[in-house]
C-alpha positions in Angstrom: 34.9 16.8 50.9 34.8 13.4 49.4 34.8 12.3 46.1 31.3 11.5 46.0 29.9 15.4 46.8 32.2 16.8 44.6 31.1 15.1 41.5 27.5 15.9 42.4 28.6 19.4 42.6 30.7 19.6 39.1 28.0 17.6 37.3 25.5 20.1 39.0 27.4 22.8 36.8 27.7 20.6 34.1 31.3 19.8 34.5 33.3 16.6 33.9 35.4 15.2 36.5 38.3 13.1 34.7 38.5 9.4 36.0 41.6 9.2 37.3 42.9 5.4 36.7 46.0 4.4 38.8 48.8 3.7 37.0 49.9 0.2 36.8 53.7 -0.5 37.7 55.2 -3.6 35.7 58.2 -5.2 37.3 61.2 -5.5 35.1 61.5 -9.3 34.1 65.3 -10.0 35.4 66.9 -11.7 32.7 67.9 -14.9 32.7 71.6 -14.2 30.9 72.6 -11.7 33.4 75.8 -12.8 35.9 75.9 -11.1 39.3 79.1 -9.7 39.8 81.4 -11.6 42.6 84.5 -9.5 41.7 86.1 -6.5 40.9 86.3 -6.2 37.1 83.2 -8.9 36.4 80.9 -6.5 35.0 81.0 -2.7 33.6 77.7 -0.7 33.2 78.5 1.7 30.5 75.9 5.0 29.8 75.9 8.3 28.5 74.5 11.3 30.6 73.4 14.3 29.3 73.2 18.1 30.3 73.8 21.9 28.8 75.5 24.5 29.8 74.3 27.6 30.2 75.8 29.1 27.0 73.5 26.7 25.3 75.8 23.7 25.3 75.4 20.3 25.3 77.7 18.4 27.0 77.5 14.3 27.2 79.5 12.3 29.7 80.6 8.6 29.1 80.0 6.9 32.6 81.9 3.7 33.2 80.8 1.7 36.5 82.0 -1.1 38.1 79.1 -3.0 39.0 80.7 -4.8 42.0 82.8 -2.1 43.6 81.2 0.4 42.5 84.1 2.3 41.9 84.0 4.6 38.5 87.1 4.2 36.1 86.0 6.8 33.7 83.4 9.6 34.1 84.9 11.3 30.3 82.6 14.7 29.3 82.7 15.7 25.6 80.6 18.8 23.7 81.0 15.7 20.8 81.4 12.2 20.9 81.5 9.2 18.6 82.2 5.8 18.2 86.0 5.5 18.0 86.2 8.5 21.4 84.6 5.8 23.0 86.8 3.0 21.6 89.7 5.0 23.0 88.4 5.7 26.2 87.7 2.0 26.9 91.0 1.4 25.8 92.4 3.8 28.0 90.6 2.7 31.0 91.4 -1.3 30.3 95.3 -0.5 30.2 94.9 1.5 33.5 92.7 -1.1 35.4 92.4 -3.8 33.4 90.0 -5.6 31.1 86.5 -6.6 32.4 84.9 -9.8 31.6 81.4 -7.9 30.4 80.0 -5.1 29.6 76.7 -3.9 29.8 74.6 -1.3 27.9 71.4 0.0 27.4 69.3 -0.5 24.1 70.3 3.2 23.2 71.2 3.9 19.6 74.6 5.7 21.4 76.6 2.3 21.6 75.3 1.4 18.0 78.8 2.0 15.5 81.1 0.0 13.5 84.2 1.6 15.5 82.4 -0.5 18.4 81.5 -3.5 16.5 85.3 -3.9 15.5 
């Protein structure tokens, strides 16, 4: 059936038949500021994740990526975490593999904190 006969037949009941309108995607605008990574250590991405256990639960995991390798220094799960657990894990991942030359976050309000800002 096409689209055609079957708003005849739903106006014939006196039905409406919602206009579907396709959603438009918008391509991120790259940013001009961003470096590509050429090394190991150039650029972090750094993100929370979230989940809950089945007790009820919540658990939130500090991801740490290498942008260029790939590779994951720290993947560290907490039931609580604030500014200065984050501050230490950094710490603890920099003496391990070493500083990187930038870091990248999202616009999330997790990363907002003085213990970051110092």
């Amino acid at each position: 059936m096409n689209i055609k006969k079957t708003r005849r037949i739903y106006n014939d009941l006196g039905l409406q038949l919602k206009n579907k309108n396709p959603k438009r995607r918008v391509k991120a605008k790259l940013r001009d500021d961003r470096q590509e990574a050429v090394r190991p250590n150039d650029v972090w991405a750094m993100d929370f994740v979230h989940d809950q256990l089945a007790l009820g639960n919540k658990l939130r995991i500090l991801t740490i990526e290498d942008t260029h390798s790939r590779f994951c220094p720290a993947a560290d799960p907490r039931f609580t975490y604030r500014g200065e657990d984050v501050v230490r894990t950094l710490e603890r991942v920099c003496a391990q593999v070493g500083y990187p030359r930038t870091i990248r976050v999202d616009n999330g309000s997790e990363f907002i904190s003085r213990d970051l800002d110092l």
